[in-house]
C-alpha positions in Angstrom: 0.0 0.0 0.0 2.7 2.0 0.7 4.7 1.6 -2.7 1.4 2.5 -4.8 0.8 5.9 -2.7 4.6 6.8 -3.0 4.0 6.5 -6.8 0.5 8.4 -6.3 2.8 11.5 -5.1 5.2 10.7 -7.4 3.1 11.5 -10.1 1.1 14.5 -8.8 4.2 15.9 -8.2 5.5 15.2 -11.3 2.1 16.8 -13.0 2.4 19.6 -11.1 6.1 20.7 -11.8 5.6 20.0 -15.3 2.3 21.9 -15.6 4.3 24.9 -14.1 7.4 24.4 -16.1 5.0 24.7 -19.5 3.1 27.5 -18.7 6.7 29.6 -17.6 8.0 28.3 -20.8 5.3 29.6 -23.1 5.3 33.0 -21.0 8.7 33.6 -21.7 8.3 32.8 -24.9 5.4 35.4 -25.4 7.9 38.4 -24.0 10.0 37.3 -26.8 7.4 37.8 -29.0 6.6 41.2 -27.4 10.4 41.6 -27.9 10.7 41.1 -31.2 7.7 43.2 -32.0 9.4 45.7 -30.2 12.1 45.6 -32.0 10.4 45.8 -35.4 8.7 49.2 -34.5 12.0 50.6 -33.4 13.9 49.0 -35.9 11.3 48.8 -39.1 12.4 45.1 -39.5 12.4 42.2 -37.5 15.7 41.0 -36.1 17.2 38.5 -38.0 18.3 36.3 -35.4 17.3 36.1 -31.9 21.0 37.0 -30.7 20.0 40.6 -32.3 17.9 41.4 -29.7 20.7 41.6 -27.0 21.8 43.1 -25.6 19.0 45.9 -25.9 16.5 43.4 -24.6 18.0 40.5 -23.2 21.8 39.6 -21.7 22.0 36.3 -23.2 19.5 34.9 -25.8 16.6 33.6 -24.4 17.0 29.6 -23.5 13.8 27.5 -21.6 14.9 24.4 -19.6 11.6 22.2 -20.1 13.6 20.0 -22.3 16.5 18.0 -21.1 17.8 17.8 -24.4 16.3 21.0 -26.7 16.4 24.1 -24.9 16.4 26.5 -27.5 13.9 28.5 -28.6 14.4 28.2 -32.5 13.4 31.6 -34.6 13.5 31.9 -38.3 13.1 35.2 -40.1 11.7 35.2 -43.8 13.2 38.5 -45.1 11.6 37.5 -48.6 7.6 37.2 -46.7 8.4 39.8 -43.7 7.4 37.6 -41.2 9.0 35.7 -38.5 8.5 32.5 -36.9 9.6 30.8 -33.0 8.9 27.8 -31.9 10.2 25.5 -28.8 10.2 21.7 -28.2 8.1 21.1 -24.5 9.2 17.7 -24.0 11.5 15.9 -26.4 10.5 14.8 -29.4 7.0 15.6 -28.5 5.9 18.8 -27.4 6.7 21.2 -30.4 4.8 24.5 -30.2 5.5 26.9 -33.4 4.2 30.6 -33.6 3.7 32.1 -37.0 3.8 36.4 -36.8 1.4 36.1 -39.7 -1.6 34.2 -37.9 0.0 35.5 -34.9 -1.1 32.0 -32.7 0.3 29.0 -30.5 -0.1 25.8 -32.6 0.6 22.4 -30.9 2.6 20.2 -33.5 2.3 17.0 -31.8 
């Protein structure tokens, strides 16, 4: 009886952290949006990478630590369309969340 509450707490636990971990993730990943929008007005483009947004916004670029073994946020800028896009990978190699500037929404790959 013992062994199988352990493993209740276990997981709850586990739930909760992760739960947390996702929404901090995805709210630092919106003030990079904000960031980069930022950037645009005061720029007239968007940056081309996100290590052009330091160190006016950020010391170091942005990482997120909800994925032992992807941390990055990956951007992309599309000179050619104007638009951008950032995505970040939740839980390895599920997880993937992509934002388009064009639709300007969260989409869940996976």
């Amino acid at each position: 009886m013992k062994s199988v509450f352990l493993v209740l707490i276990i997981f709850i636990t586990y739930c909760l952290v992760s739960s947390c971990t996702l929404d901090y993730t995805r709210t630092k990943a919106d003030g990079i949006i904000e960031n980069i929008e930022l950037y645009k007005q005061e720029n007239g483009n968007y940056p081309e990478k996100l290590s052009d947004l330091v160190p006016e916004y950020y010391n170091k670029v942005p990482i997120h630590y909800s994925s032992l073994m992807d941390c990055n946020y990956k951007y992309f800028y599309d000179e050619e369309r104007g638009g951008y896009s950032l995505s970040y990978t939740y839980f390895y190699p599920y997880g993937r969340y992509f934002y388009g500037s064009e639709k300007k929404v969260w989409v869940d790959i996976d």
